[in-house]
Structures are given as structure tokens and as C-alpha cells.
ZAGU-796206 format. One record per atom (N, C-alpha, C): x, y, z; atom name; residue in one letter; residue number from 1. Coordinates in nm, 4 decimals, always signed. Each point is the difference from the previous one (the first is absolute). Layout:
<sites>
x|y|z|atome|residu|num
X|Y|Z|CA|a|NUM .
...
</sites>
This chain:
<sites>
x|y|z|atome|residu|num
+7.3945|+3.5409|-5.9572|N|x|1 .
-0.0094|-0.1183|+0.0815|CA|x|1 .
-0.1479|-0.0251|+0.0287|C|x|1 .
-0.0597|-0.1274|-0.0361|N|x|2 .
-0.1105|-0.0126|+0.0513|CA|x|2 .
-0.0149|-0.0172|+0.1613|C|x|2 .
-0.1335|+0.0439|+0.0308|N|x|3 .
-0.0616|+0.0338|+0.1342|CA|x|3 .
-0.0177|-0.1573|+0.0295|C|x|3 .
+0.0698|+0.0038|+0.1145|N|x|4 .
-0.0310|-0.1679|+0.0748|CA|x|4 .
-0.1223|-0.0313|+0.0428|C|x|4 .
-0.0282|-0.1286|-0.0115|N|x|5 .
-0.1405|-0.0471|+0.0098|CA|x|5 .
-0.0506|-0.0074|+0.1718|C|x|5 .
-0.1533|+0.0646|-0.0321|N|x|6 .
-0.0491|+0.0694|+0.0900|CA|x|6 .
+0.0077|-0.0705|+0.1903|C|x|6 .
+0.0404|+0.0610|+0.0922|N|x|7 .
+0.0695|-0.0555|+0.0900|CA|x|7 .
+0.1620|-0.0769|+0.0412|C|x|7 .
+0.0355|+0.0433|-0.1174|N|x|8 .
+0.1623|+0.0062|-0.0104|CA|x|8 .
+0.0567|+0.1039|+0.0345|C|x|8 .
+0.1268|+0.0364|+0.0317|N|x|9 .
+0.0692|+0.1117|-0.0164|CA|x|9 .
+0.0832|+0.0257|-0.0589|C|x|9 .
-0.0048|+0.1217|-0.0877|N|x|10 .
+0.1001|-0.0348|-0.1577|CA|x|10 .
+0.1260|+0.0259|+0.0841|C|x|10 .
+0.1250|-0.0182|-0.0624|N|x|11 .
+0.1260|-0.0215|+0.0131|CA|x|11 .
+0.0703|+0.1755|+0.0490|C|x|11 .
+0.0548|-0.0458|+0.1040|N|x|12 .
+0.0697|+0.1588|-0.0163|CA|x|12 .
+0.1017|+0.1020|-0.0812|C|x|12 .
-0.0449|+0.0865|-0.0617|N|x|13 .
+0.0676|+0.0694|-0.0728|CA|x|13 .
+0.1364|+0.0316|+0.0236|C|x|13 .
+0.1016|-0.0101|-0.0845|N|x|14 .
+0.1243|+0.0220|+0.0478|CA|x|14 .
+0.0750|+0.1471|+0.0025|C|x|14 .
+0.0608|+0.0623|+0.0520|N|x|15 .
+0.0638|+0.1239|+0.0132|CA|x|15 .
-0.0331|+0.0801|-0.1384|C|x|15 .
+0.0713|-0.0811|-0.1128|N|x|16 .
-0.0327|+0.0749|-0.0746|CA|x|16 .
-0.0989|-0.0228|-0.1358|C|x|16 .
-0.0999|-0.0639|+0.0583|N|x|17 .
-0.1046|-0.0396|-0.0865|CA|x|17 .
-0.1143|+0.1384|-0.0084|C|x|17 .
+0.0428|-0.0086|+0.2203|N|x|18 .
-0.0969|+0.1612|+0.0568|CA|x|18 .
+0.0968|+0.1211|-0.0873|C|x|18 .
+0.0929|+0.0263|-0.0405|N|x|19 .
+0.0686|+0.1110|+0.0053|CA|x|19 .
-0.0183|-0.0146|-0.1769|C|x|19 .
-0.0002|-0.1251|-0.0874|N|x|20 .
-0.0155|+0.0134|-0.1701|CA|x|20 .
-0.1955|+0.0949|+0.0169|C|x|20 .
-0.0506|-0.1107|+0.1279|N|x|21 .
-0.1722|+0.0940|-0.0363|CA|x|21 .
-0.0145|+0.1403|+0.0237|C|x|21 .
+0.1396|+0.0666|+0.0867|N|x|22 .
-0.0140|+0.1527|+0.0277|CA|x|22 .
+0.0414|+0.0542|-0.1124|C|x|22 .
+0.0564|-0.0608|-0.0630|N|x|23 .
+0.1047|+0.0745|-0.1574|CA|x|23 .
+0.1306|+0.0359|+0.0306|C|x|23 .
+0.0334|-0.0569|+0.1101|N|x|24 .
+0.1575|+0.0079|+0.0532|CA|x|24 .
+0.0702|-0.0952|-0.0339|C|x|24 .
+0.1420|+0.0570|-0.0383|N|x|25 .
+0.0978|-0.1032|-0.0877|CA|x|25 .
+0.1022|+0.0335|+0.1071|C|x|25 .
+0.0026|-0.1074|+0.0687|N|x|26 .
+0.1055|+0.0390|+0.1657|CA|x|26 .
+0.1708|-0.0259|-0.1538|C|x|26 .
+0.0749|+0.1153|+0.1062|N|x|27 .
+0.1474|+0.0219|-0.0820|CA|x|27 .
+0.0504|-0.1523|-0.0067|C|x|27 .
+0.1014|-0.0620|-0.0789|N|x|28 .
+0.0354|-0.1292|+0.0350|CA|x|28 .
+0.1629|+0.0702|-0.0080|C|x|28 .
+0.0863|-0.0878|+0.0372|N|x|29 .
+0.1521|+0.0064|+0.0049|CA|x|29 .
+0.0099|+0.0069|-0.1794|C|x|29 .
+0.1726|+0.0979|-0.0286|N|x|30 .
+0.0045|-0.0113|-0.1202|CA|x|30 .
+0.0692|-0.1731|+0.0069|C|x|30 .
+0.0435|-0.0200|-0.1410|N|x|31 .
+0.0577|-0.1092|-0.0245|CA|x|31 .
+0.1281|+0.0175|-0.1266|C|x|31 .
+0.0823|-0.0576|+0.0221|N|x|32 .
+0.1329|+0.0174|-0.0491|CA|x|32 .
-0.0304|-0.0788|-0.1148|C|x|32 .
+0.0063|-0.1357|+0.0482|N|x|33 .
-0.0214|-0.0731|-0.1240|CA|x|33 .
-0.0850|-0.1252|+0.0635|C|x|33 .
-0.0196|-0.1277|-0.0804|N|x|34 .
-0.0601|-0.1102|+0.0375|CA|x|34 .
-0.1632|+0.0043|+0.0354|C|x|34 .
-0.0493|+0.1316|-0.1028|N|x|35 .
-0.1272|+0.0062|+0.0186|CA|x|35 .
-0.0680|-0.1374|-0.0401|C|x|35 .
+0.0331|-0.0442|-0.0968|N|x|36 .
-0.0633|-0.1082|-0.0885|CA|x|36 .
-0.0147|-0.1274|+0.1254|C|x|36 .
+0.0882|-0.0083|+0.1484|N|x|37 .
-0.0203|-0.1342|+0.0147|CA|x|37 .
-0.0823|+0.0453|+0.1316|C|x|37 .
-0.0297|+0.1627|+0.0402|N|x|38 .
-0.1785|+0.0068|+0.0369|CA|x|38 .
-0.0925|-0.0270|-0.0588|C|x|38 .
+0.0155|+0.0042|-0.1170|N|x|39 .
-0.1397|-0.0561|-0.1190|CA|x|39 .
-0.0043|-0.1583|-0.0105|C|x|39 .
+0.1106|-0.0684|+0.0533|N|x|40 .
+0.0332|-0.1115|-0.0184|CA|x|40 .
-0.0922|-0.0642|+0.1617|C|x|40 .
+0.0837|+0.0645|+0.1080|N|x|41 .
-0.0776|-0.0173|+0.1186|CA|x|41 .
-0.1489|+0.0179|+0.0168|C|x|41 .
-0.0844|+0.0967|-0.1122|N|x|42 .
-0.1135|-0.0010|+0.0449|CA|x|42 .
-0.1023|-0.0667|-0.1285|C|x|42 .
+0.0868|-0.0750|-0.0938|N|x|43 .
-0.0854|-0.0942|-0.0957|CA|x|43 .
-0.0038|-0.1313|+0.0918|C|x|43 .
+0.0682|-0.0786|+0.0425|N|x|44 .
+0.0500|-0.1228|+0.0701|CA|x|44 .
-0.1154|+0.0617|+0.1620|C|x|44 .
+0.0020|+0.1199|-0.0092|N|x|45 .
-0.0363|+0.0409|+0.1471|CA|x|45 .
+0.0837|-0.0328|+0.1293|C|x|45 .
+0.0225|+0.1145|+0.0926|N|x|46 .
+0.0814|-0.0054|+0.0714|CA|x|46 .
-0.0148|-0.0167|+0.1381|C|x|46 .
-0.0811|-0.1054|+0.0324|N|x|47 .
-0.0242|-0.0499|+0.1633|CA|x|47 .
-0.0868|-0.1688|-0.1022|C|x|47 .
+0.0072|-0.0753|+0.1020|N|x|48 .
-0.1366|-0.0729|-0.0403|CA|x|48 .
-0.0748|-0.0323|+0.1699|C|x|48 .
-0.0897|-0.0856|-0.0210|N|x|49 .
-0.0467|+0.0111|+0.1771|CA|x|49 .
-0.0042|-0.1625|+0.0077|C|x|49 .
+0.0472|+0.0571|+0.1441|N|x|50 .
+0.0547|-0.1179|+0.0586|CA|x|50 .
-0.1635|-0.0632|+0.1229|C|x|50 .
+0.0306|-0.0820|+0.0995|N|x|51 .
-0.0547|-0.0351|+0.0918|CA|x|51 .
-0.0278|+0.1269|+0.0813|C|x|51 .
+0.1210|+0.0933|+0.0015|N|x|52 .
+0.0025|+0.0541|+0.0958|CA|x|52 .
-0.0062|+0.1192|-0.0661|C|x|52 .
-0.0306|+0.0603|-0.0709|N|x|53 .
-0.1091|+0.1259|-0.1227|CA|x|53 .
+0.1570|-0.0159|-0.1110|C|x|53 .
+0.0463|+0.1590|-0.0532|N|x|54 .
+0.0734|+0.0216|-0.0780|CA|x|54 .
+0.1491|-0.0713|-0.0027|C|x|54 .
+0.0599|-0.0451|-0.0651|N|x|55 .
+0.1541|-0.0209|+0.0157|CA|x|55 .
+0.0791|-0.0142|-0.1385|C|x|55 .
+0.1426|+0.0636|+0.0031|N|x|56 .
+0.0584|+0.0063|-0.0971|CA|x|56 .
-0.0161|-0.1419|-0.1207|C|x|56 .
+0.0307|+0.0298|-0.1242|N|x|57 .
-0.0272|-0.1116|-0.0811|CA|x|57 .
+0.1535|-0.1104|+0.0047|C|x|57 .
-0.0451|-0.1080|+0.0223|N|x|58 .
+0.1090|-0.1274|-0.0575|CA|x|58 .
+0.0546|+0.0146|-0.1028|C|x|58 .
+0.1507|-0.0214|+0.0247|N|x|59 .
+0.0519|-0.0378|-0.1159|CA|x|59 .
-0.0386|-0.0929|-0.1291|C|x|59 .
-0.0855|-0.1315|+0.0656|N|x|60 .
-0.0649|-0.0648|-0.1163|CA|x|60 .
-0.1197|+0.0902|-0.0814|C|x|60 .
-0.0524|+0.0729|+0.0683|N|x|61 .
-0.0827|+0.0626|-0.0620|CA|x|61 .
+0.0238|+0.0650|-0.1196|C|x|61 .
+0.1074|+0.1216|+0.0244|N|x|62 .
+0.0941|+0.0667|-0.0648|CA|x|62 .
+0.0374|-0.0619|-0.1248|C|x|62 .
+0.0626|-0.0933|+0.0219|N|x|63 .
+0.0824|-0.1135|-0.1027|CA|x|63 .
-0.1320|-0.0176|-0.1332|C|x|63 .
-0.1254|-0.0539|+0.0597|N|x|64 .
-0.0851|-0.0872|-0.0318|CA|x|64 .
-0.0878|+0.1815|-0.1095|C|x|64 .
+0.0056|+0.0410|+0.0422|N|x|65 .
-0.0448|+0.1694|-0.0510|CA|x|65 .
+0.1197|+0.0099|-0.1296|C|x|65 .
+0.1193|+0.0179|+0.0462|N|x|66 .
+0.0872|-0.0031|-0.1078|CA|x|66 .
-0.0050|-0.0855|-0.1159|C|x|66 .
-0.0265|-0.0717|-0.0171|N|x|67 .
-0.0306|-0.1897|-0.0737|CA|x|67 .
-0.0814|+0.0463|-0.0699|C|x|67 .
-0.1373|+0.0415|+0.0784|N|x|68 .
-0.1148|+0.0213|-0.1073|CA|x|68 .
+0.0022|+0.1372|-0.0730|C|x|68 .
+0.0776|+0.0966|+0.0255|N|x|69 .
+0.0216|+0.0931|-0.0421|CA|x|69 .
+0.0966|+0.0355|-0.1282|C|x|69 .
+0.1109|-0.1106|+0.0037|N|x|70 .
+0.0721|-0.0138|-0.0644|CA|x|70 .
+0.1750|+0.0755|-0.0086|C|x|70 .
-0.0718|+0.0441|+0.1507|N|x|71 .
+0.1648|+0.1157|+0.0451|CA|x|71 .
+0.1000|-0.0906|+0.0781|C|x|71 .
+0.1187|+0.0884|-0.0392|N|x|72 .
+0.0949|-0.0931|+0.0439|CA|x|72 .
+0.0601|+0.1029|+0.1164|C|x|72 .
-0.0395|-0.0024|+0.1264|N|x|73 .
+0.1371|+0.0962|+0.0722|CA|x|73 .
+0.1232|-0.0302|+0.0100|C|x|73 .
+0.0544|+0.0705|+0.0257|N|x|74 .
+0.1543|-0.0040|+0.0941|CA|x|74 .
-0.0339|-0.0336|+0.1176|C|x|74 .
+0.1231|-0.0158|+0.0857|N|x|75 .
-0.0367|-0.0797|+0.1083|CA|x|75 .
+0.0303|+0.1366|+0.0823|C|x|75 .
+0.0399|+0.0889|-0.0481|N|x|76 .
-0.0338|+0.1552|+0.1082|CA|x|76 .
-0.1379|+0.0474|-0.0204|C|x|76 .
-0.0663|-0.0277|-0.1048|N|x|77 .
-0.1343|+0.0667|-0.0353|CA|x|77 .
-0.0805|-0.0727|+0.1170|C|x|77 .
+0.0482|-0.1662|-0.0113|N|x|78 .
-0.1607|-0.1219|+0.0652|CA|x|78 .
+0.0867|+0.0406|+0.1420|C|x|78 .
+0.1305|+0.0369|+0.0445|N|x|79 .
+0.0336|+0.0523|+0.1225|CA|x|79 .
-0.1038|+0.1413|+0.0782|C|x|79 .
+0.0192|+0.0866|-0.1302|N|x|80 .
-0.0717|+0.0839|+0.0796|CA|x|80 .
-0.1454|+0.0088|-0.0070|C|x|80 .
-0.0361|-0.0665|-0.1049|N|x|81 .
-0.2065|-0.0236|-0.0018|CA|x|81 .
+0.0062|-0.0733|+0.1591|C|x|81 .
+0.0443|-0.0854|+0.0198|N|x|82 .
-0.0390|-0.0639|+0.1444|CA|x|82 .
+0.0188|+0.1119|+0.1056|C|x|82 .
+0.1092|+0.0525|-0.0072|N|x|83 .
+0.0340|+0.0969|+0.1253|CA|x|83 .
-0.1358|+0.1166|-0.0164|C|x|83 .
-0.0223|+0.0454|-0.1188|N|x|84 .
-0.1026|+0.0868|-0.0030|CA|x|84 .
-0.1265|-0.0749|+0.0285|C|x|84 .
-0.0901|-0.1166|-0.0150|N|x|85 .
-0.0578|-0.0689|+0.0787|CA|x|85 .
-0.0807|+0.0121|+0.1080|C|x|85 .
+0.1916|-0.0229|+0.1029|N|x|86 .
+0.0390|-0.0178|+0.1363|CA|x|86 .
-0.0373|+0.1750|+0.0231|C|x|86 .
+0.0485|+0.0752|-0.0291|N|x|87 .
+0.0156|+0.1575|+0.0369|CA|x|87 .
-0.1611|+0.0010|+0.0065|C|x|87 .
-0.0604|+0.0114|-0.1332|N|x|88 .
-0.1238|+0.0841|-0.0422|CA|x|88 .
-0.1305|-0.1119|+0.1244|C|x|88 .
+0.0291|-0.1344|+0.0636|N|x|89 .
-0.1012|-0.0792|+0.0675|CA|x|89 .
+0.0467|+0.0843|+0.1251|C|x|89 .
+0.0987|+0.0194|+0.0542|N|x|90 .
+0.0248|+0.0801|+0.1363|CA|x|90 .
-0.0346|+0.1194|+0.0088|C|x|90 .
-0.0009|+0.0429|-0.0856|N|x|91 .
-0.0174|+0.1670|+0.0109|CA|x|91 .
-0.1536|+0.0278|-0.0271|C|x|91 .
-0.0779|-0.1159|-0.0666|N|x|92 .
-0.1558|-0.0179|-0.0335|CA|x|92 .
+0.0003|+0.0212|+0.1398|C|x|92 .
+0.0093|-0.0836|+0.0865|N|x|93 .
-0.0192|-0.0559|+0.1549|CA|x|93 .
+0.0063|+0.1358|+0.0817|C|x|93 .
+0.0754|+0.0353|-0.0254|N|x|94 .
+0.0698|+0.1477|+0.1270|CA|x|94 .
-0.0674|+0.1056|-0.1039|C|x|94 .
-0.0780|-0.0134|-0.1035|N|x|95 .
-0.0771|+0.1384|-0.0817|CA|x|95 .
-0.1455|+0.0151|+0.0501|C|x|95 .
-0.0310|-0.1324|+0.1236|N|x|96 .
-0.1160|+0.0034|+0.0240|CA|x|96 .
-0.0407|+0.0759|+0.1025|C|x|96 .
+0.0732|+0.0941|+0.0283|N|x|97 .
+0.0268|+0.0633|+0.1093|CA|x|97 .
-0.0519|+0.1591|-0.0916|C|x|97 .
-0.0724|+0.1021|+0.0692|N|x|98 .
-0.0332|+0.1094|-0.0917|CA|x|98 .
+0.1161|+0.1209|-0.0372|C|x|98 .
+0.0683|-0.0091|+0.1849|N|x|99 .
+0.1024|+0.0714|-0.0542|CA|x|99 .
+0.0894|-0.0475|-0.0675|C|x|99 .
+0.0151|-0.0690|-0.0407|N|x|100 .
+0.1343|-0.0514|-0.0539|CA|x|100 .
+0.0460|+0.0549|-0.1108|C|x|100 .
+0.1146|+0.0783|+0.0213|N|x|101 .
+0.0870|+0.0608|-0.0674|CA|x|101 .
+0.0336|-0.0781|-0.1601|C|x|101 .
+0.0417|+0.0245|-0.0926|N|x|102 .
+0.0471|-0.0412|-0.1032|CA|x|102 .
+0.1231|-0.1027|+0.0254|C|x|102 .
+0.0262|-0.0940|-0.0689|N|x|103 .
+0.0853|-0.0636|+0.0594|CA|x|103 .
+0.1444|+0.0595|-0.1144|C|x|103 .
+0.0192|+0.1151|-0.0517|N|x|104 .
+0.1357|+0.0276|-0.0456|CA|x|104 .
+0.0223|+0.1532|+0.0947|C|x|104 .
-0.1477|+0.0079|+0.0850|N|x|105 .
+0.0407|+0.1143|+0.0750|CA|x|105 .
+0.0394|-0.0141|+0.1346|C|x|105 .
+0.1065|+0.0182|+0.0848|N|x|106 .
-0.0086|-0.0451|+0.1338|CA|x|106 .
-0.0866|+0.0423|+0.1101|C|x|106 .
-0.0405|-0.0846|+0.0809|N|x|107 .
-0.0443|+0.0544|+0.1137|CA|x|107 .
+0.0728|+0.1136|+0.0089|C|x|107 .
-0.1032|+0.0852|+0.1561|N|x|108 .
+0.0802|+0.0715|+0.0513|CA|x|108 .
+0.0967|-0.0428|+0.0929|C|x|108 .
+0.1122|+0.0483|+0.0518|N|x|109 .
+0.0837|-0.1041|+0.0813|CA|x|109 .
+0.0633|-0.1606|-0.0423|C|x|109 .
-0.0540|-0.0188|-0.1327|N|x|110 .
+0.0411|-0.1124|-0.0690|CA|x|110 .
+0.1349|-0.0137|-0.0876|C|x|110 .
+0.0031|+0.0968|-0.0295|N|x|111 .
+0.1086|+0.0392|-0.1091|CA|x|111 .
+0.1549|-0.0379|+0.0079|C|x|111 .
+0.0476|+0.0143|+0.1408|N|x|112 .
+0.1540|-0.0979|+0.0129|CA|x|112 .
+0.0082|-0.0827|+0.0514|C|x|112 .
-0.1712|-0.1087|+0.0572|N|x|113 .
-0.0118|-0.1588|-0.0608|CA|x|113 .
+0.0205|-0.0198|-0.1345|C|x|113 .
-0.1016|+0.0353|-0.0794|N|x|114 .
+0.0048|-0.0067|-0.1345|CA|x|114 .
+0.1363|+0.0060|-0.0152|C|x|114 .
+0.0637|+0.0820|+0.0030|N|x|115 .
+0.1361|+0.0104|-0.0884|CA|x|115 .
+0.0687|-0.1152|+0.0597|C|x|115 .
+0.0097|-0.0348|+0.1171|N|x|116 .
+0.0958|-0.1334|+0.0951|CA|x|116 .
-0.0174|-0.0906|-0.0473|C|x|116 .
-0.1507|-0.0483|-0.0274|N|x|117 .
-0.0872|-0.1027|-0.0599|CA|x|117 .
+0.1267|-0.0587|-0.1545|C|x|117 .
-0.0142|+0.1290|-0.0468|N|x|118 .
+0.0467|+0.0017|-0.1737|CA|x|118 .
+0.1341|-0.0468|+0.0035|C|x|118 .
+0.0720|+0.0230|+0.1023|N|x|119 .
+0.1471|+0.0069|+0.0024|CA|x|119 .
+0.0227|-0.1701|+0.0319|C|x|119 .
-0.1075|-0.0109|+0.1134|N|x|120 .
+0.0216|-0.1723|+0.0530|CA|x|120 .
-0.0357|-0.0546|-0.1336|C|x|120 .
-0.0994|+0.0327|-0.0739|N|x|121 .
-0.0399|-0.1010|-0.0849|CA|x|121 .
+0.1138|+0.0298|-0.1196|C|x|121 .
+0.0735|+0.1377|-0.0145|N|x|122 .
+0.1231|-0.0553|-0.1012|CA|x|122 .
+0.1358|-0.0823|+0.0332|C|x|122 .
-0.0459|+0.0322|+0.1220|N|x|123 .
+0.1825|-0.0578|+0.0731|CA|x|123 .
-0.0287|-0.1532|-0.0063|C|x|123 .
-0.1436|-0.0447|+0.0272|N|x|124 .
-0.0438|-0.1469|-0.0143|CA|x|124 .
+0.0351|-0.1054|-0.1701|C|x|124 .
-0.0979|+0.1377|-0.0583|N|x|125 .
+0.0460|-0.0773|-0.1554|CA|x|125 .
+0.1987|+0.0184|-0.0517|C|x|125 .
+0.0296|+0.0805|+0.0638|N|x|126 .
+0.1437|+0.0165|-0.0051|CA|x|126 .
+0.1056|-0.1148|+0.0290|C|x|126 .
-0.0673|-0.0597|+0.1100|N|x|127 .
+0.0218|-0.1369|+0.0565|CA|x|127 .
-0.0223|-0.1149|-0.0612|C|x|127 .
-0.1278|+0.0250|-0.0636|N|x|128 .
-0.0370|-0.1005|-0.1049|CA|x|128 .
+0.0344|-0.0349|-0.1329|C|x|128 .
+0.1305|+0.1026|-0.0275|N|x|129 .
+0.0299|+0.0171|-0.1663|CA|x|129 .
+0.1541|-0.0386|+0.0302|C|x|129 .
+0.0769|-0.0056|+0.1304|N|x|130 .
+0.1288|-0.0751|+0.0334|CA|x|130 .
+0.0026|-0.1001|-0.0608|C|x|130 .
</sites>
């Protein structure tokens, strides 16, 4: 990265920009399958900035990425590129914090939110597939 011009202040380094310059490769979650549409999320890039700094990407965006790309999703794939988006701009937000835990690891004391969380949000889409 070039050095910002003199009386500027260059940009702040992100979590793990400091941790690629230590030679640390922080663990990531394994993955089952659907690696390809993280590679997908981070060609298109996965926040854009808004007024108000980072925020998940638009669906037109998405669409308009696909077009020039020449890919065709499913409508579960362009379902979950948005939701991943939405996930990866919130969790940017709450990563700015130093402690902040991994977000596939729970807090301490977090852990049967988390799980309640999971259950509301299946019993919700459960509702939604009636």
C-alpha cells in the first residue's frame, strides 16, 4: 500500500491485514460445501460504502456483477450471496471491537442465545415455506 501523502493519515489497518504482517493465518471455520460462492462474495466484494461507511451489497449490484460475468445463479445461490453480504457488513461492524470473539465461536455466556437465535430463525423460515 502506498504511504499517504504527507500530512494525511493512511487508512487503518484491518484485523487481519495486522495479523497477514505478523505471519498469522487466524483458523477460519471449516466449510461443508458452497466454498465457490465465498469466492463469488469476495470478487463482486462483499460490503460496498454507503453514506454512512460499510453496508451490505444491493441486489442490483449483484445482478449487474452476474451480467458482466456471464454467471447465471439460482435463486438460492443470489439468496444466499445477499444474506452473506448482510452477515459479513454486520459482523465487519461488531469486529471493530479488539476483543471480539470469532463470529462461529460463541461468546462466553452467549451460547444458548446463539442456539435460541437459530431455532427462531428456523421456526421463522418454517413459516415461510407454508
Amino acid at each position: 500500500m502506498p504511504d499517504a501523502p504527507e500530512g494525511e493519515k493512511s487508512p487503518k489497518k484491518s484485523r487481519r491485514e495486522l495479523l497477514d504482517g505478523e505471519g498469522i493465518d487466524p483458523e477460519m471455520p471449516p466449510l461443508e460445501w458452497g466454498e465457490y460462492l465465498i469466492g463469488y462474495l469476495f470478487e463482486f466484494g462483499p460490503t460496498v460504502f454507503t453514506g454512512m461507511g460499510a453496508g451490505p451489497v444491493p441486489p442490483p449490484n449483484i445482478e449487474s456483477w452476474q451480467r458482466q460475468t456471464g454467471l447465471t445463479l439460482s435463486p438460492w445461490e443470489f439468496k444466499t450471496l445477499l444474506r452473506l453480504t448482510a452477515e459479513y457488513s454486520g459482523e465487519s461492524a461488531l469486529a471493530s471491537k479488539p476483543d471480539r470473539p470469532a463470529p462461529w465461536q460463541p461468546e462466553s455466556g452467549q451460547q444458548d442465545r446463539a442456539l435460541a437465535t437459530i431455532d427462531q430463525r428456523n421456526a421463522f423460515r418454517n413459516l415461510a415455506n407454508l
